[in-house]
C-alpha positions in Angstrom: -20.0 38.5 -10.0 -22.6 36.4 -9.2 -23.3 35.4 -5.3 -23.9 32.1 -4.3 -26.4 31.4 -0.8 -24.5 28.4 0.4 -27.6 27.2 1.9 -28.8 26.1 -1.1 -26.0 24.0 -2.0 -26.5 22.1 1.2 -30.3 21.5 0.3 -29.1 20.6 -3.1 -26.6 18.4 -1.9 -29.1 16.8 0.4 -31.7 16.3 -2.3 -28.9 14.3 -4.6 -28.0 12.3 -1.9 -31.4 11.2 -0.9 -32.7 11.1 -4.4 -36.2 12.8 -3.9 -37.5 16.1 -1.6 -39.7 13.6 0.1 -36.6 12.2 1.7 -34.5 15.3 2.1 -37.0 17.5 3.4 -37.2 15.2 6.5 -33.4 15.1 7.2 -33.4 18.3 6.6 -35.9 19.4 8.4 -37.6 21.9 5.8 -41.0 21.8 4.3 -41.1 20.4 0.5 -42.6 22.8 -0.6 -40.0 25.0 0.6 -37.1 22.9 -0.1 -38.6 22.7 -3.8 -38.7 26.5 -4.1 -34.6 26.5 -3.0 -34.2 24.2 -5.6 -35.3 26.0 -8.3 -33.8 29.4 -7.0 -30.1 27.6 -6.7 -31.1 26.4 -10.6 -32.1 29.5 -12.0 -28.9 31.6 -10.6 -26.4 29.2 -12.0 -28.9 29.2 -15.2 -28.8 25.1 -15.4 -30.9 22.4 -14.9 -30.0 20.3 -11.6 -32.2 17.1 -11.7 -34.4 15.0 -14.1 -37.2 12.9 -13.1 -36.7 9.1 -13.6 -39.5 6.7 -12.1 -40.3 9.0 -9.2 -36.8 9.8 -8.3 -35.0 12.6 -8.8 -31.4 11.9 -10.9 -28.3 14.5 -11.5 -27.9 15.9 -15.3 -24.4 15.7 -16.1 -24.1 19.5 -14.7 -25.8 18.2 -11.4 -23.4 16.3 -11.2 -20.6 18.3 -11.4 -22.0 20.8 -9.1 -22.6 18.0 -6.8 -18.7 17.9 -6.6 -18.2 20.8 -6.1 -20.9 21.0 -3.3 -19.2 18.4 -1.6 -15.8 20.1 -1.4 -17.3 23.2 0.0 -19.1 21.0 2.8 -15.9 19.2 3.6 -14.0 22.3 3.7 -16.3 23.8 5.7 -16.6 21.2 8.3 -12.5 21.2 8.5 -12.3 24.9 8.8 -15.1 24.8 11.8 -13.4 21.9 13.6 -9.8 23.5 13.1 -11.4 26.6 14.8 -13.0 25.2 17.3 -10.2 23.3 18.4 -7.7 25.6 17.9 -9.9 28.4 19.6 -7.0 31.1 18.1 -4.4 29.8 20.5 -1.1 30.5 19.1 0.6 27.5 20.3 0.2 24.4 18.1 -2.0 21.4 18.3 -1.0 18.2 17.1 -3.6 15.3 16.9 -2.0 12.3 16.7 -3.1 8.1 16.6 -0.7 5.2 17.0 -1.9 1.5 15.9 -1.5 -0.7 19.2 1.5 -2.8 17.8 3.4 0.2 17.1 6.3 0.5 19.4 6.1 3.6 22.1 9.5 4.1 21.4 9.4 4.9 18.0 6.3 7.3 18.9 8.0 9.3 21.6 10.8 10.1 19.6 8.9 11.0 16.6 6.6 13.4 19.2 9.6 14.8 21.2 11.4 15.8 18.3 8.4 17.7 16.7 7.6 19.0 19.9 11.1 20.6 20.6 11.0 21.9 17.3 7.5 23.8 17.5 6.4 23.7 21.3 3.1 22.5 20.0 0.5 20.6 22.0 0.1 17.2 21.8 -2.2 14.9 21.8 -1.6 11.3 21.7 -4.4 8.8 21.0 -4.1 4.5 20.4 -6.4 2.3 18.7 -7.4 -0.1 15.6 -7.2 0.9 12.1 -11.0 1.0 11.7 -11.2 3.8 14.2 -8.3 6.1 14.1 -8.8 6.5 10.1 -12.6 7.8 10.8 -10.9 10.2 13.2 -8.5 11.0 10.7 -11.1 11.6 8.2 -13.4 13.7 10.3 -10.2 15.6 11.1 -9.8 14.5 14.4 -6.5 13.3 14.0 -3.8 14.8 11.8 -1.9 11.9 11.4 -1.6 8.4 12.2 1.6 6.0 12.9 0.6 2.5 11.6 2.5 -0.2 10.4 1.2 -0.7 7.2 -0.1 1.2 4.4 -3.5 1.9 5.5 -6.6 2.0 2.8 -9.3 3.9 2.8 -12.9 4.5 1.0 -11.8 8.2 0.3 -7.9 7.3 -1.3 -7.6 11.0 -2.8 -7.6 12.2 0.5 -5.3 10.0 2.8 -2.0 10.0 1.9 0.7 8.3 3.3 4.6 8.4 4.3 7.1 5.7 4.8 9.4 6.9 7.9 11.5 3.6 8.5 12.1 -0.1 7.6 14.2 -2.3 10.1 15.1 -5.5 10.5 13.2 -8.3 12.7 15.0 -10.5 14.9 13.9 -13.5 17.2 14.4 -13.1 21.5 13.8 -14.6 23.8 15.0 -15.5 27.6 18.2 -16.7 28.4 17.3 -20.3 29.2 16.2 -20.5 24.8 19.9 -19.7 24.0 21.1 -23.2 22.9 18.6 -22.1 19.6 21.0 -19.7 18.4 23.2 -22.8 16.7 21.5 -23.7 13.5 19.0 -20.5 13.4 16.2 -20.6 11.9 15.8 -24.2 11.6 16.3 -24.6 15.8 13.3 -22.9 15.9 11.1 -25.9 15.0 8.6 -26.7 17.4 9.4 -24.3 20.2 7.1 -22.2 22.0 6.7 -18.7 19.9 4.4 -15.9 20.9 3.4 -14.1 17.8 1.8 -10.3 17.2 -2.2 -10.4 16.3 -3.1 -11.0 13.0 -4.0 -6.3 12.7 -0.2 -6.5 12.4 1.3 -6.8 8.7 4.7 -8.7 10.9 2.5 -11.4 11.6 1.4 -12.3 7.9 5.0 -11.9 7.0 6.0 -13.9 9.6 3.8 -16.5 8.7 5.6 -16.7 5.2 8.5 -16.9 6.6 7.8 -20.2 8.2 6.0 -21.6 5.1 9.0 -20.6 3.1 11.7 -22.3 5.7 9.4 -25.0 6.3 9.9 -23.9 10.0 7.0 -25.3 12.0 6.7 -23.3 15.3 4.5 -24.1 18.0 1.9 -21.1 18.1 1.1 -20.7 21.8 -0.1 -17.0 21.9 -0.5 -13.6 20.4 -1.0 -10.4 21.0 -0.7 -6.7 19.4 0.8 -5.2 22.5 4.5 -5.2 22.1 5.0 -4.8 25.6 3.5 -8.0 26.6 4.9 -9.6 24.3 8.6 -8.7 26.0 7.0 -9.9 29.1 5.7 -13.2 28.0 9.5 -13.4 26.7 11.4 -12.2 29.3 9.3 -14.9 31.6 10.2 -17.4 29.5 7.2 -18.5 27.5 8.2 -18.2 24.2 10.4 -16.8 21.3 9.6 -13.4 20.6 9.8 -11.3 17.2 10.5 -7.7 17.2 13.0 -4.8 15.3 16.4 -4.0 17.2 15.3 -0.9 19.0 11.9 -2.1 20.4 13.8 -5.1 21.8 16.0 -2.9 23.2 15.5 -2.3 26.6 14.9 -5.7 27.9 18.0 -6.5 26.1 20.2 -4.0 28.1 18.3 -5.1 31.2 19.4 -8.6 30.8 15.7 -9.5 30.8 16.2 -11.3 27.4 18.6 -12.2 24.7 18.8 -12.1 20.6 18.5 -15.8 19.1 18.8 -14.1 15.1 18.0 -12.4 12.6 15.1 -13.4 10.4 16.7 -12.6 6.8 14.2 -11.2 4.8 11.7 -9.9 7.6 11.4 -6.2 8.1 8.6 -4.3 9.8 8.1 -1.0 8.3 6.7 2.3 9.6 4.0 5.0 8.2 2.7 8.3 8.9 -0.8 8.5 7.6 -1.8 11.8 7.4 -5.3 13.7 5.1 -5.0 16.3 2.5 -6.2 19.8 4.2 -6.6 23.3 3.0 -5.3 24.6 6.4 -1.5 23.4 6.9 -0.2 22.3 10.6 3.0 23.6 10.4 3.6 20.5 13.0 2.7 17.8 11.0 4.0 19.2 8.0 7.7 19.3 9.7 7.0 15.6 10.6 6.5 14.7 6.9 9.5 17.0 5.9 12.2 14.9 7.9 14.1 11.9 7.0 13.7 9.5 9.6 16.4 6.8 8.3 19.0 9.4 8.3 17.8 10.9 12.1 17.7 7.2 13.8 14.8 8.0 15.6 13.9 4.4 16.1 17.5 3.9 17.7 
């Protein structure tokens, strides 16, 4: 059995990345005369040739290539296994890493984390922001999932997976003074005050289709991704309001507003994205084993 010194894969993989030992001897750190000396060691156990010289660069052969691959998986597992360690640190109680996009309801998040929690007693940790960043944390396996809203894409698309937990309906609120719209729904709503989500939220672009499609010309006054707000603003008065069933929920038990209609057609739908890992979280893997439809955890 041959033995590999993983050290050399790393200058390896430095040395394709960068393209010349020049380069990679600087991020790196290591003399080139060294780092040349590595190379050829790494070449002569694995009996192949690595690199061939094209107009002062350095270019993967086909096997390079391959072993570059490879070199890449071992880094990425390495990395995960250090940072599941670390942040683990051997405690037998779980950890689970989870981001929520702002427009996603709080609601829908605290059930989904209570249940898993109950079910494991793991350790939660419950981060918000935009798409951008939450998928770098997920990447760099600082996250373990993600709840988002829509289907979120990614440089790396083997790794990040994604699964849809629930589609609901999306119906129109608003205060009770904006009653007098429910006659003749949608069409009443022509030229009234609305207060729409941001455009990170896919509801707003199919929102906006809507209109076009029911040649529904609404007066735009405001947006926002915080759903909260955005049940203020209504509950104030300001404007119509679009949201599922259950978000709307509390402020319509409170009394704070009331349900104009149902937009046919509209539906906001819920994701968990998660990344492919070599170590399971038995947390995260319950989450992806459950049906949410049939549980009503958005109820």
């Amino acid at each position: 059995m041959k033995w590999l010194n993983f050290h050399h894969l790393l200058y390896f993989r430095e040395i394709a990345r960068q393209g010349s030992l020049s380069k990679a001897s600087k991020v790196l750190n290591v003399g080139q005369p060294a780092l040349s000396a590595q190379l050829k060691t790494l070449e002569s156990q694995l009996e192949i040739k690595l690199f061939e010289r094209k107009n002062r660069s350095l270019v993967l052969t086909e096997a390079g290539k391959v072993t570059l691959d490879y070199a890449n998986q071992i880094n990425d597992t390495g990395q995960e296994f250090t940072e599941v360690i670390h942040k683990r640190g051997f405690s037998k109680r779980i950890r689970l890493n989870a981001g929520a996009l702002n427009p996603i309801p709080k609601h829908l998040v605290s059930n989904v984390l209570d249940y898993v929690h109950r079910k494991t007693n793991c350790f939660l940790s419950i981060s918000e922001g935009n798409p951008d960043y939450l998928l770098r944390e997920l990447e760099s396996h600082n996250l373990d999932v993600i709840f988002s809203d829509h289907n979120l894409r990614s440089d790396n698309q083997g790794k990040i997976l994604s699964k849809k937990i629930l589609r609901m309906k999306v119906n129109a609120y608003a205060h009770l003074s904006y009653k007098n719209l429910k006659k003749k729904f949608p069409q009443s709503l022509r030229q009234i005050p609305c207060i729409l989500p941001s455009n990170l939220s896919q509801l707003r672009s199919d929102l906006e289709h809507y209109f076009h499609v029911q040649k529904i010309y609404v007066d735009r006054i405001g947006e926002t991704e915080d759903l909260m707000l955005q049940k203020i603003l209504g509950a104030k008065g300001d404007g119509i309001i679009f949201l599922p069933e259950f978000a709307a929920k509390d402020f319509v038990e409170e009394g704070k507003i009331i349900k104009i209609g149902e937009l046919k057609d509209v539906f906001v739908e819920y994701f968990l994205i998660y990344s492919k890992r070599l170590i399971d979280n038995p947390a995260l893997e319950l989450l992806l084993r459950q049906n949410f439809e049939k549980m009503k955890l958005g109820n």
